[in-house]
Structures are given as structure tokens and as C-alpha cells.
TORFI-876317 format. One record per atom (N, C-alpha, C): residue number from 1; residue in one letter; x, y, z; chain; atom name. Coordinates in steps of 0.001 Angstrom, whole numbers, plus 500000, padded with zeros to 6 digits. Example, Ala and Ser with C-alpha at 12.3 -4.5 7.8 and 13.67 -1.06 7.14 Angstrom:
2
+------+------+--------+--------+--------+------+------+
! lodo ! romi !     px !     py !     pz ! kelo ! nupa !
+------+------+--------+--------+--------+------+------+
!    1 !    a ! 513190 ! 494310 ! 507800 !    A !    N !
!    1 !    a ! 512300 ! 495500 ! 507800 !    A !   CA !
!    1 !    a ! 513200 ! 496700 ! 507800 !    A !    C !
!    2 !    s ! 512850 ! 497750 ! 507080 !    A !    N !
!    2 !    s ! 513670 ! 498940 ! 507140 !    A !   CA !
!    2 !    s ! 512900 ! 500030 ! 507870 !    A !    C !
+------+------+--------+--------+--------+------+------+
END
This chain:
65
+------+------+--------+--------+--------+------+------+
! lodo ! romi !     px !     py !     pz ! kelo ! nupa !
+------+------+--------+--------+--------+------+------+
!    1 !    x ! 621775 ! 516790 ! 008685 !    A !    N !
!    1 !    x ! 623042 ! 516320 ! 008170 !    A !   CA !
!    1 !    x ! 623767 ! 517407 ! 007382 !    A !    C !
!    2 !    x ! 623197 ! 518131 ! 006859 !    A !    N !
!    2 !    x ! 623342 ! 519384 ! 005983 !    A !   CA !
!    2 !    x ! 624415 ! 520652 ! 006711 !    A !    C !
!    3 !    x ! 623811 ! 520709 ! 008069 !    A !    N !
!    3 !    x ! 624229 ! 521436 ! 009257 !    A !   CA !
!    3 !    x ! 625667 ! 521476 ! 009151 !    A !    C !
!    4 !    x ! 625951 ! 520109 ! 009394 !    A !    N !
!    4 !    x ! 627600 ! 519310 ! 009861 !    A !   CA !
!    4 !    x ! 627997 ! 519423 ! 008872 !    A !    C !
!    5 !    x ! 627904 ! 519439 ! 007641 !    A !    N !
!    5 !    x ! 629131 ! 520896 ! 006462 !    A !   CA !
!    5 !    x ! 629314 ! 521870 ! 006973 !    A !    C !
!    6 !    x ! 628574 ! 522622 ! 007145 !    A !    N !
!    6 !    x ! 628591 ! 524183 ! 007163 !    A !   CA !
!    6 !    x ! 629510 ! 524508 ! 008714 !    A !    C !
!    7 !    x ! 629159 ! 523675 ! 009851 !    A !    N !
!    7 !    x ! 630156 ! 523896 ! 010603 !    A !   CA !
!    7 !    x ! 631221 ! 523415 ! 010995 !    A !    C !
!    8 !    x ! 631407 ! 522281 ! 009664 !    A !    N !
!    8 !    x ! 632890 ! 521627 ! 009739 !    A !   CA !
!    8 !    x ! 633490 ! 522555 ! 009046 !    A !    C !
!    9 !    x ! 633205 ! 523251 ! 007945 !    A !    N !
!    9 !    x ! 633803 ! 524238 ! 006932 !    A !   CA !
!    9 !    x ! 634512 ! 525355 ! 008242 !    A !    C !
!   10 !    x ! 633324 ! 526058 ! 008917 !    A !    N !
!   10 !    x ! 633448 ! 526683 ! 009395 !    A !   CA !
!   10 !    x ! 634802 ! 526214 ! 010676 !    A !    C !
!   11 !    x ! 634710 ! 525660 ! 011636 !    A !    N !
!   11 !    x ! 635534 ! 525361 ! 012585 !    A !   CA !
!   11 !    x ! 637308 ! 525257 ! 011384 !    A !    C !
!   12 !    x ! 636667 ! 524426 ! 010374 !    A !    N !
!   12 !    x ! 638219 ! 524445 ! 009412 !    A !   CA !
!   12 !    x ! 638597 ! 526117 ! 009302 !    A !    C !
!   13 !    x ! 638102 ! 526949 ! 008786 !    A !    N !
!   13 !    x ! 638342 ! 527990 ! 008695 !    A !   CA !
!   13 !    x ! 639113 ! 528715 ! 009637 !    A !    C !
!   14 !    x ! 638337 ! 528815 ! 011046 !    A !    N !
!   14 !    x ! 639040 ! 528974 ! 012101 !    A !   CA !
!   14 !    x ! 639746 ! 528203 ! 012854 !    A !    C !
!   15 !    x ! 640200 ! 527281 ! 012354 !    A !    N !
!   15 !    x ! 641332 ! 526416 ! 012594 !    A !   CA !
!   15 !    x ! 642705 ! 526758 ! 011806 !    A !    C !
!   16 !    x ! 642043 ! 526959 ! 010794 !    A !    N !
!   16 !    x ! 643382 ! 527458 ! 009342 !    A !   CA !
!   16 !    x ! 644024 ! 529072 ! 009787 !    A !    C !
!   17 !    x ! 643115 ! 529910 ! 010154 !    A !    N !
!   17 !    x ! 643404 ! 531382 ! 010737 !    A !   CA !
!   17 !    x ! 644234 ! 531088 ! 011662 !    A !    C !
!   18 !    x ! 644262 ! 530216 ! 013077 !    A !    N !
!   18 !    x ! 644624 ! 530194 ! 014459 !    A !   CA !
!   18 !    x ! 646028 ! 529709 ! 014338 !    A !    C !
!   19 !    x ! 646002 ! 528297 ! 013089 !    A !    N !
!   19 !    x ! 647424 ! 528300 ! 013252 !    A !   CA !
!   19 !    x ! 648546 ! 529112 ! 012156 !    A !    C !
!   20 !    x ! 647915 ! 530285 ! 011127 !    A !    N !
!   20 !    x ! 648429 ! 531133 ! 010382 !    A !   CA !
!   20 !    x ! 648881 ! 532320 ! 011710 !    A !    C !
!   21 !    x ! 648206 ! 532392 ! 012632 !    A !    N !
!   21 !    x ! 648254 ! 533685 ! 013198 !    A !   CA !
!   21 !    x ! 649543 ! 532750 ! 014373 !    A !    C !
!   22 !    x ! 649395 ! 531409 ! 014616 !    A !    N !
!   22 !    x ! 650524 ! 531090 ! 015906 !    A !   CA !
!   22 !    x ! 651724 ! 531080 ! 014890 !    A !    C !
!   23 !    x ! 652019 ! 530366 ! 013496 !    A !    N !
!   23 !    x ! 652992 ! 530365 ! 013249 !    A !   CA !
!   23 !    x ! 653714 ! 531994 ! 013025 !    A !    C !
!   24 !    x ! 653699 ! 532963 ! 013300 !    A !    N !
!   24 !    x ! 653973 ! 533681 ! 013024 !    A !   CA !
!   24 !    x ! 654044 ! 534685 ! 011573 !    A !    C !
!   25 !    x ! 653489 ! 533881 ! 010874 !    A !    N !
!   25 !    x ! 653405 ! 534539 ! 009683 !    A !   CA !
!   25 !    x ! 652625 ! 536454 ! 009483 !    A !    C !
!   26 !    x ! 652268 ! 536550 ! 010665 !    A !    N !
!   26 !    x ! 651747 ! 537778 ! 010859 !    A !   CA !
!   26 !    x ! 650915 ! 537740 ! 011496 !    A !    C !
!   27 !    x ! 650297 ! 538739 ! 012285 !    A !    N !
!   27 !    x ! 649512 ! 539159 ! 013431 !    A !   CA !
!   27 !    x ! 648379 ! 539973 ! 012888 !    A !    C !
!   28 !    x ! 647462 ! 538798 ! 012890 !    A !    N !
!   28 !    x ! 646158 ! 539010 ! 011783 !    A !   CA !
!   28 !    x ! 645275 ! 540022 ! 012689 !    A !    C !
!   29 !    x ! 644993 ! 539886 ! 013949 !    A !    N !
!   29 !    x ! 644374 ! 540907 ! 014382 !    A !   CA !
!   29 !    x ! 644469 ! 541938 ! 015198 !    A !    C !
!   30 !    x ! 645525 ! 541827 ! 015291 !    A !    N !
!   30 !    x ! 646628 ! 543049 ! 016062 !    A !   CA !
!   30 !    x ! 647925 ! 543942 ! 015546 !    A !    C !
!   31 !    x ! 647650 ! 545211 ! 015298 !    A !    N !
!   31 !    x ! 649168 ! 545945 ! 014580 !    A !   CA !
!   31 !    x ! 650504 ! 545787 ! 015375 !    A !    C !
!   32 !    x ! 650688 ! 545226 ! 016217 !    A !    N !
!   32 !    x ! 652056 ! 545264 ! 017199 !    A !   CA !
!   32 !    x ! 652279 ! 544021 ! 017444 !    A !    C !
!   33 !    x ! 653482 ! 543731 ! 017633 !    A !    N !
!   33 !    x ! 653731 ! 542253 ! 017702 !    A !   CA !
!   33 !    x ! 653864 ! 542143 ! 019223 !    A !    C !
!   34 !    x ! 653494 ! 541272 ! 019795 !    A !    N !
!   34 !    x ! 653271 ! 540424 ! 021038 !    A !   CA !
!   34 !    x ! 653847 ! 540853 ! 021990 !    A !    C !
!   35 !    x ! 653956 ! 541389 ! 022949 !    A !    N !
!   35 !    x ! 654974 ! 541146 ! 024060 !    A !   CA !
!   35 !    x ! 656051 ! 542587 ! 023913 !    A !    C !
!   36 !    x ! 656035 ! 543700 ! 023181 !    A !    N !
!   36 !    x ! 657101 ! 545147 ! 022585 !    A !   CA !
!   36 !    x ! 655999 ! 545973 ! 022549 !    A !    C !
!   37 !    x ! 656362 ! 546735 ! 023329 !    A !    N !
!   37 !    x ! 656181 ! 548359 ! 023453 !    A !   CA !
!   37 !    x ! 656337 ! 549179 ! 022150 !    A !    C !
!   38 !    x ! 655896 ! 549911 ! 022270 !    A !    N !
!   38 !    x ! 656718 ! 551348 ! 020922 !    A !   CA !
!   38 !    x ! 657812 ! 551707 ! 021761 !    A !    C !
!   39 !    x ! 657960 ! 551909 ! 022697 !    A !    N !
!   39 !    x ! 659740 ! 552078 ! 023366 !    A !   CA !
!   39 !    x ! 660442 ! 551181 ! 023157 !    A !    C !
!   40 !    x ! 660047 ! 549890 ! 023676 !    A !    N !
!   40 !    x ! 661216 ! 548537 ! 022791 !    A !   CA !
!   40 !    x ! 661355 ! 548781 ! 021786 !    A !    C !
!   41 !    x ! 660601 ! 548822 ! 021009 !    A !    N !
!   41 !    x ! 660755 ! 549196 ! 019484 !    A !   CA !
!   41 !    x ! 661844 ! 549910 ! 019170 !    A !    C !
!   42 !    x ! 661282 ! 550871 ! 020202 !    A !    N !
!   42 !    x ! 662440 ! 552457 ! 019657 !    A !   CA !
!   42 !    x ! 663892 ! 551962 ! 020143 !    A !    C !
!   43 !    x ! 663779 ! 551375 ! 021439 !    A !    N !
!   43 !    x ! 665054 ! 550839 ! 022216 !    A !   CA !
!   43 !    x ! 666289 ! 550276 ! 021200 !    A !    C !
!   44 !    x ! 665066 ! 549140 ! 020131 !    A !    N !
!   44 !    x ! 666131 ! 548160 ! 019973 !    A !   CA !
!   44 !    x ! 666517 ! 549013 ! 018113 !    A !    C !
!   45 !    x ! 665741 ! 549659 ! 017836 !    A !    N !
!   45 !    x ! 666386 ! 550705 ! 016547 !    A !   CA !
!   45 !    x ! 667353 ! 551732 ! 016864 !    A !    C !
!   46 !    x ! 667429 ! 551991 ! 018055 !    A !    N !
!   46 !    x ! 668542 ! 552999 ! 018514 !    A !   CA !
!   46 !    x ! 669704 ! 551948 ! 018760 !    A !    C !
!   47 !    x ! 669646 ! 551427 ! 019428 !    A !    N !
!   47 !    x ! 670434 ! 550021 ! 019601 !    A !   CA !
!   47 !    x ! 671316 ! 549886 ! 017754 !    A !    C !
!   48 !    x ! 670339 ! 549411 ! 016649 !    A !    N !
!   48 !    x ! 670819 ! 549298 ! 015637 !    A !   CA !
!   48 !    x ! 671716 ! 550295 ! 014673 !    A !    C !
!   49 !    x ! 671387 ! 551396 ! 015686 !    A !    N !
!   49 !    x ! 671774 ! 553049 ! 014812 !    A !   CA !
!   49 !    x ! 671097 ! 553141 ! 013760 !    A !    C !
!   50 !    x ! 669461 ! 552830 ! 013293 !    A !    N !
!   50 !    x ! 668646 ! 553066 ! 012536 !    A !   CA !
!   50 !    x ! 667791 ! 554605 ! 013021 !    A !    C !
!   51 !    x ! 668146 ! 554862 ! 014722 !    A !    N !
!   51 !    x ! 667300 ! 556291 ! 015337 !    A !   CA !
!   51 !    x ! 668821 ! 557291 ! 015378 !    A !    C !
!   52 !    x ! 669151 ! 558237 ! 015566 !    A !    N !
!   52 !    x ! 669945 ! 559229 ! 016362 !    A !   CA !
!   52 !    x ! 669451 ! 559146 ! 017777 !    A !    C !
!   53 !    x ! 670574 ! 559446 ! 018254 !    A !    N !
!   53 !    x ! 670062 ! 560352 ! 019868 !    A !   CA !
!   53 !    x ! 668885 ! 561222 ! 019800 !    A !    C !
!   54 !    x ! 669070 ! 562062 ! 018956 !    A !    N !
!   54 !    x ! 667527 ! 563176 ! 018889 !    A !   CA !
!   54 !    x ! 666281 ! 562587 ! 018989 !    A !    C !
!   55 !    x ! 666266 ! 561481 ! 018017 !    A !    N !
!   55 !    x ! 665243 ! 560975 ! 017200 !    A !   CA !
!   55 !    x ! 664717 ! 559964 ! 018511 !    A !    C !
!   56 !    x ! 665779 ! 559373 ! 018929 !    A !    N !
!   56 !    x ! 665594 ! 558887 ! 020012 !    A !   CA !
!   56 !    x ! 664880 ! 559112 ! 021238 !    A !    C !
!   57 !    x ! 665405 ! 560270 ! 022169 !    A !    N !
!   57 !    x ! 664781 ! 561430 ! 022665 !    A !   CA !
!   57 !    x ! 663546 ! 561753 ! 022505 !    A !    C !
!   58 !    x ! 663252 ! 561780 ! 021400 !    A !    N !
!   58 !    x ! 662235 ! 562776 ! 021033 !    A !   CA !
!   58 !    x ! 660977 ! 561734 ! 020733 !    A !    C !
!   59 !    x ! 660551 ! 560474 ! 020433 !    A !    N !
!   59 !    x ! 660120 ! 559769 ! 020573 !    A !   CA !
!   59 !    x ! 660249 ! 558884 ! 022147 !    A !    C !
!   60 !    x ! 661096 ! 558834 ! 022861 !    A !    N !
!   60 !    x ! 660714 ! 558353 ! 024135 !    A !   CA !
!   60 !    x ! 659876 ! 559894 ! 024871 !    A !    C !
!   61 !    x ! 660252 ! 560766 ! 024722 !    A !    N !
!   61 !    x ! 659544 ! 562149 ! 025112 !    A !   CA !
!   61 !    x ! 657914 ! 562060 ! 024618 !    A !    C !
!   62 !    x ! 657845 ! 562370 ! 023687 !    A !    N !
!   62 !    x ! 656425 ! 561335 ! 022825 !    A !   CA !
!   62 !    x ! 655633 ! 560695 ! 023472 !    A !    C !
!   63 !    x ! 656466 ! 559712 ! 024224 !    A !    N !
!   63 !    x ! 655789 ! 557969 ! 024511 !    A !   CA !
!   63 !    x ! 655469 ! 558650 ! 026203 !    A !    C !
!   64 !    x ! 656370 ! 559551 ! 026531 !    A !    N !
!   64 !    x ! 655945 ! 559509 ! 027953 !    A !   CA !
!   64 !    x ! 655217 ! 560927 ! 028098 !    A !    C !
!   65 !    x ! 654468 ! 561190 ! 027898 !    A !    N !
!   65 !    x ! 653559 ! 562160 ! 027738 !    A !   CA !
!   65 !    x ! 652310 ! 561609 ! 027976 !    A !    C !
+------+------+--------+--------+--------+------+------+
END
């Protein structure tokens, strides 16, 4: 009977992680978010005028190497 704590705790635990990590609150075990490249990335900051052309360039040059 003792058992059925320890792996109700447990399954709660990883129940509490699974839906922290779906709501988006951050991407607990992965550095990149879902579905974007480091070129999307770069795409959509050049897009914002947060890159230059150079900067631009020079990181897709980077990426395709």
C-alpha cells in the first residue's frame, strides 16, 4: 500500500512537468523552440531589422557550411 504513494507522487510529478512544458511556458528539455531553424530565426530578425544585410549574410553563410 506504501508503493501507491510513491508512484502516485511520482506519475503527479510527471504529469505537472508535461503540462508546464505543453503550455508553453518554456521548453524544459530542449534549447530551440519547436518547429524553427536557426535560419528562421535569423529569417524572421532580419525581417524585424534587428540583423543588417551583413549580419544576415554572414550567419546564413555560417548555417550553410
Amino acid at each position: 500500500m506504501m508503493g501507491f504513494g510513491l508512484i502516485f507522487t511520482i506519475l503527479l510529478v510527471i504529469a505537472f512537468i508535461y503540462l508546464l512544458n505543453e503550455r508553453g511556458q518554456g521548453n524544459l528539455f530542449s534549447t530551440s523552440p519547436k518547429g524553427k531553424s536557426a535560419l528562421d530565426i535569423a529569417k524572421e530578425r532580419y525581417a524585424r531589422g534587428e540583423l543588417s544585410k551583413d549580419e544576415f549574410e554572414q550567419i546564413r553563410s555560417d548555417l550553410n557550411r
